[in-house]
C-alpha positions, 0 to 999 in steps of 0.5 A: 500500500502506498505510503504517499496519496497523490492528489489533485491538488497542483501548483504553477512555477511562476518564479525561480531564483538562486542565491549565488552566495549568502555572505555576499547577499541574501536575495536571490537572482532570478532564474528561467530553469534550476536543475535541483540534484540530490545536493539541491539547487545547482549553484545554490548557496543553500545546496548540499547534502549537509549543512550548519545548524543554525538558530532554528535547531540550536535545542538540538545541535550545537550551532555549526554542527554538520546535520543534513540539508533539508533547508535546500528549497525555500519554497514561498506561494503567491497568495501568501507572499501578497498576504505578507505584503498586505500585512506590511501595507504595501503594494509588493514583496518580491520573492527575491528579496526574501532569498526564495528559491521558488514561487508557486501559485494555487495551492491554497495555505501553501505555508502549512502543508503537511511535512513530508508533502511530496511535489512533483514536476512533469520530469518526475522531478521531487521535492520533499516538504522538510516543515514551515519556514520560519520568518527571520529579520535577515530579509528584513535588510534587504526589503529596506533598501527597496522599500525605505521604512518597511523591512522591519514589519517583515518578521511579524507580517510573515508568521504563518506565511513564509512558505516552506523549505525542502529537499530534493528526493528526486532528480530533475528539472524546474522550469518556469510555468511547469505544474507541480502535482502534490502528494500528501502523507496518508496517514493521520495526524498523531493523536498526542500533537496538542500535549506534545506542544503544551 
């Protein structure tokens, strides 16, 4: 019995980007096509097999402790990022100015997918949902030099919408307007969720 429930739901590419090197520059620089191999992203900064922890895993590894690499996507959708933008009260938040790898469009609550969410390219190309990509500030420098006045509303305007990351399960091709199909885990939620996160 399959483990994964393929299901109707699709989504459209509408942006690509690629972040040459961080330490230079969070923003990423568009794209037309991304190969994604099982170290991510060709040329991405954020690519490999394994990678530093950071902050977000610190209750768990020492920071700079190898860990695999399931950050090499950071995958945002259109509704959420125009919802960011509408909470910051202005007019537009460019995907690129908040480091993202790709921008997709149609799938309704994008940001809370269930982990282990399966999305899928026409080549059989396979990106595995790692979980909610939690908004940072480190955008917020980024957004300021376009939008004077407004990077610091980043963080709180983007709490429950700043997409996912994710890694590559299978190799292949990303191009732009391809229709990525989901799959979703079939089983249910765990039954001890609430009193875990009491």
């Amino acid at each position: 019995m399959p483990a994964l429930k393929l299901t109707d739901f699709t989504c459209r590419i509408t942006w690509l980007g690629r972040v040459d090197d961080r330490d230079a520059a969070l923003a990423s620089n568009p794209q037309n096509t991304l190969k994604a191999g099982f170290d991510g992203p060709e040329g991405e900064f954020h690519g490999g097999i394994n990678r530093p922890s950071c902050s977000r895993v610190l209750h768990l590894h020492p920071r700079d402790t190898p860990i695999r690499n399931v950050r090499q996507f950071s995958i945002l959708s259109v509704e959420d990022l125009a919802e960011i933008a509408s909470r910051m009260e202005v007019e537009e938040i460019k995907p690129e100015w908040v480091g993202a790898t790709m921008l997709v469009e149609g799938l309704p609550d994008f940001t809370h997918l269930p982990p282990s969410s399966r999305l899928q390219g026409p080549d059989g190309v396979t990106l595995v949902v790692d979980m909610e990509n939690r908004p940072c500030q480190l955008p917020a420098k980024v957004i300021e030099g376009h939008l004077p006045g407004a990077g610091k509303r980043f963080k709180s305007a983007a709490n429950g919408l700043r997409g996912v990351t994710a890694w590559v399960e299978r190799e292949g091709v990303l191009n732009l307007g391809d229709n990525l199909r989901l799959a979703i885990p079939d089983q249910p939620a765990w039954s001890q969720i609430e009193k875990a996160r009491s």
